[in-house]
FIGU-787471 format. One record per residue (C-alpha): x, y, z; residue number from 1. Coordinates in steps of 0.05 Angstrom, whole numbers. Example, Ala and Ser with C-alpha at 12.3 -4.5 7.8 and 13.67 -1.06 7.14 Angstrom:
REM FIGU-787471
<rec <246, -90, 156>, 1>
<rec <273, -21, 143>, 2>
This chain:
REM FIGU-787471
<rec <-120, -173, 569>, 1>
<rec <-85, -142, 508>, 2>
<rec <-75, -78, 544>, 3>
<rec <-39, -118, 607>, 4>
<rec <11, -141, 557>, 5>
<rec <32, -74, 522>, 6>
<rec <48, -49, 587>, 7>
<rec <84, -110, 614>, 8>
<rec <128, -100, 548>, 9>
<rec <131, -31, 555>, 10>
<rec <153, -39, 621>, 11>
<rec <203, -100, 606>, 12>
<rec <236, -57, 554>, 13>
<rec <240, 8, 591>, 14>
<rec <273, -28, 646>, 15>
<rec <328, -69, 593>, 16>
<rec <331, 13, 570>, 17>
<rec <348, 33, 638>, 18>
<rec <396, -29, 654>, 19>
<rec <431, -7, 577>, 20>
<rec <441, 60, 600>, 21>
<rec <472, 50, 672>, 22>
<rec <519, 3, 646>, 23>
<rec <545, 47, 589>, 24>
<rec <552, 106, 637>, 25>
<rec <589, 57, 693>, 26>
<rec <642, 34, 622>, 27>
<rec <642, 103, 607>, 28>
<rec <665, 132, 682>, 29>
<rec <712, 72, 691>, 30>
<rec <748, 100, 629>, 31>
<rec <741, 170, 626>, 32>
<rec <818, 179, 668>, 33>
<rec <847, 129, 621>, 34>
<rec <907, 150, 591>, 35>
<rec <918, 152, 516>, 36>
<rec <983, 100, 493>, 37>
<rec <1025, 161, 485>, 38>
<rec <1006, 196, 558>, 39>
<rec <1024, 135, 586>, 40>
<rec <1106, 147, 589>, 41>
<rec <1091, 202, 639>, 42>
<rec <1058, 149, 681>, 43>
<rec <1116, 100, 694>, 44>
<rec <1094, 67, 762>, 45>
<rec <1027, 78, 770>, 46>
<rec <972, 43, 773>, 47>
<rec <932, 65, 718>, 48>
<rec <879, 41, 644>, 49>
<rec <914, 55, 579>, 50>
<rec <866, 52, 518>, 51>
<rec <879, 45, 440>, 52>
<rec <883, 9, 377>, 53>
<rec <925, -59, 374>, 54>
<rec <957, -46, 311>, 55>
<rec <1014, -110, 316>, 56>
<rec <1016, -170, 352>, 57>
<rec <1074, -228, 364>, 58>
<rec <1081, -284, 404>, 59>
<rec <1148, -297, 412>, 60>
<rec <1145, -372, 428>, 61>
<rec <1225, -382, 422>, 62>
<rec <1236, -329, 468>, 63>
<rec <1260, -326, 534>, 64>
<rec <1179, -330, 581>, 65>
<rec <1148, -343, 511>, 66>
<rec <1123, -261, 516>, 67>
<rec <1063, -243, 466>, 68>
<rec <1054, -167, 450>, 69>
<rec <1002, -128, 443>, 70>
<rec <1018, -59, 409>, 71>
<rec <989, -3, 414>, 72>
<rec <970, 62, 366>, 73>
<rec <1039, 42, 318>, 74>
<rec <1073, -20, 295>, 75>
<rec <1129, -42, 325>, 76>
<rec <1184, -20, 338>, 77>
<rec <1152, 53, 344>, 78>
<rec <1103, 35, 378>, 79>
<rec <1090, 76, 437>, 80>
<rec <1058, 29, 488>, 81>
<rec <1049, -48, 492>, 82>
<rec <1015, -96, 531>, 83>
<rec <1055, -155, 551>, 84>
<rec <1034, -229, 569>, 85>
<rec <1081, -277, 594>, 86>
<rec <1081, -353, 571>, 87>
<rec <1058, -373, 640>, 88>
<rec <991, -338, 635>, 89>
<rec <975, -346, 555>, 90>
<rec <929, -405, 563>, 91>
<rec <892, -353, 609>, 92>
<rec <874, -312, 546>, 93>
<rec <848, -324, 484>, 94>
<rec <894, -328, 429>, 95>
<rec <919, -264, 441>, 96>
<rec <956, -237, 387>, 97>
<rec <897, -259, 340>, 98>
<rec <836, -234, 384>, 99>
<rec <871, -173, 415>, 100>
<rec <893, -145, 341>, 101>
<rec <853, -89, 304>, 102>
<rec <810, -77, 358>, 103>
<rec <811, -14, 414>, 104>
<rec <829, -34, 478>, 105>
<rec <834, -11, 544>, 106>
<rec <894, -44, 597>, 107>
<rec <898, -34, 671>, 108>
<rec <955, -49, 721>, 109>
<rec <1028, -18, 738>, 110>
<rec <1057, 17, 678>, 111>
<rec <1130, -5, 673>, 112>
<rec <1188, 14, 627>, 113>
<rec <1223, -24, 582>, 114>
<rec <1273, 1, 533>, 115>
<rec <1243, 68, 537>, 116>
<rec <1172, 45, 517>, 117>
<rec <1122, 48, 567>, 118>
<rec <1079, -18, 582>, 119>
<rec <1034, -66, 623>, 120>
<rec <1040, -136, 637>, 121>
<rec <979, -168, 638>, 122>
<rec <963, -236, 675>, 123>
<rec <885, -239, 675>, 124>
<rec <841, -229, 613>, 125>
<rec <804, -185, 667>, 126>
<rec <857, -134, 652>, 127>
<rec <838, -119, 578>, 128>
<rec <775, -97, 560>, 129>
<rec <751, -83, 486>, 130>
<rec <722, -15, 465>, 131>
């Protein structure tokens, strides 16, 4: 009987091992054409994942769509990409600009221009995936 359950744990954990592993190489596929925040100016209308480092966050409440933005790699205003969500979809997301900050990210959608800087806007918390 003892011997029955050493190999139904060995087998439970080899296949949570297996499960582990696919997942990590599906994450690791679905990101490996990602651009970096900085490659993603020579991208302007394309579809495409940007990944890096929220380094500054604001949610500008008083502003015209209530925008909160997510920047990426260097604080504002030097940063080179950011991730924007409109007022209308906030409640969507966690409290962005607090969650989203210090942590690497990866963004998918159109990449747009604005004043020069390349960026995203995000409407589903699908979009954003932490690193």
């Amino acid at each position: 009987m003892r011997r029955v359950n050493m190999n139904n744990r060995r087998t439970v954990f080899l296949v949570c091992a297996t499960i582990l592993a696919a997942s990590n190489l599906a994450y690791s596929r679905q990101h490996e054409n990602a651009l970096t925040a900085d490659q993603a100016k020579d991208h302007i209308g394309e579809t495409a994942t940007v990944c890096g480092r929220v380094v500054s966050t604001r949610y500008a409440e008083r502003s015209n769509g209530r925008p909160t933005f997510l920047n990426f790699d260097r604080d504002y205003p030097n940063q080179p990409f950011t991730v924007v969500i409109w007022g209308a979809d906030r409640a969507k997301f966690r409290t962005p600009e607090d969650y989203y900050r210090d942590k690497n990210v990866c963004v998918t959608g159109v990449i747009e221009t604005y004043q020069g800087r390349a960026e995203i806007v995000a409407r589903d918390p699908k979009q954003i995936q932490l690193r």
